[in-house]
C-alpha positions in Angstrom: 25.9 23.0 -4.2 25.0 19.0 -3.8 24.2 17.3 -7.2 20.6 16.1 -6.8 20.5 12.2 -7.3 17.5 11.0 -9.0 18.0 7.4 -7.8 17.8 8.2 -4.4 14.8 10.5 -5.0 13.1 7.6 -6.3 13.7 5.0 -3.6 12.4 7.5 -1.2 9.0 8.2 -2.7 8.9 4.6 -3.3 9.5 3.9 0.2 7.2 7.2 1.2 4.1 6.0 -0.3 4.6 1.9 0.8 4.8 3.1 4.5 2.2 5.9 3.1 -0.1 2.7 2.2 0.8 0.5 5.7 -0.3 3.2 7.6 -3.5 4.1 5.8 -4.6 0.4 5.7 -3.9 0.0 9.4 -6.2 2.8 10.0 -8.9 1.4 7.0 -8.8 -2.2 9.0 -9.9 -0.4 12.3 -12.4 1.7 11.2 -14.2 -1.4 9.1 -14.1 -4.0 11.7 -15.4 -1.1 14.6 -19.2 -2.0 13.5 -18.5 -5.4 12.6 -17.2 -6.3 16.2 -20.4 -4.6 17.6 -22.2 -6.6 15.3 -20.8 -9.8 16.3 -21.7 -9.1 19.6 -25.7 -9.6 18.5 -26.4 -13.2 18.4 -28.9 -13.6 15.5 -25.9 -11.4 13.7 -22.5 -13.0 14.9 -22.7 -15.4 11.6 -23.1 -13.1 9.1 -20.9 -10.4 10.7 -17.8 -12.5 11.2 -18.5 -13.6 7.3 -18.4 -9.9 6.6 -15.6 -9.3 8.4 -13.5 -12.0 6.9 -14.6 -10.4 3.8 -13.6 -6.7 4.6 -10.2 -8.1 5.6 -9.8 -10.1 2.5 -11.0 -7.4 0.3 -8.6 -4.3 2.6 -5.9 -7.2 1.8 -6.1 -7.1 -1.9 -6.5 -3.5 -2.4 -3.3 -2.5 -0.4 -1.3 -5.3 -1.5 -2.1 -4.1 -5.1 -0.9 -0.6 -4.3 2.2 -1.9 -2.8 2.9 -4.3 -6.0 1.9 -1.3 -7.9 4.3 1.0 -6.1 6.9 -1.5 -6.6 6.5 -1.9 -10.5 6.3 1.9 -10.4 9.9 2.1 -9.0 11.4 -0.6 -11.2 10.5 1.3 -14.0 11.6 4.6 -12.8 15.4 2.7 -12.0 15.5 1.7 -15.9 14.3 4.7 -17.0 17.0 6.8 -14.6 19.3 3.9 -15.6 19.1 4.6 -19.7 18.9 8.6 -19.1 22.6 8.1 -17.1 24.0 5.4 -20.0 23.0 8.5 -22.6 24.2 11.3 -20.8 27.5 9.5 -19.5 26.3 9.7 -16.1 
């Protein structure tokens, strides 16, 4: 039977949920900026609307790029912790 290795457990899931999180913001971007672009399309509305949409985008931006920084901090930690398990148990 294959030993199971931890480390390469962990960079998977890490990479799962970043390409997890690319995907789902892709799809979050489209469905904000669908009524925004018909907005934009209304004169008296085009300001405020492409204001709002710069705003959406910004705020998608920061929420995904946290997850990912998250993610990432997430798996650094894991690699020490799987690091100090393996210097204790000779691994």
């Amino acid at each position: 039977m294959a030993e199971i290795d931890p480390q390469r457990i962990q960079a998977l899931v890490e990479e799962a949920i970043d390409h997890g999180a690319a995907s789902v913001e892709e799809i979050h971007r489209a469905i904000a900026s669908a009524p925004l672009q018909a907005l934009q399309g209304i004169e008296a509305l085009s300001g405020p609307a492409a204001a709002a949409q710069d705003l959406t985008e910004r705020s998608i931006g920061a929420v995904y790029d946290t997850i990912r920084r998250v993610n990432e901090q997430v798996g650094v930690y894991a690699e020490q912790l799987l690091r100090q398990r393996d210097d204790l148990t000779g691994r």
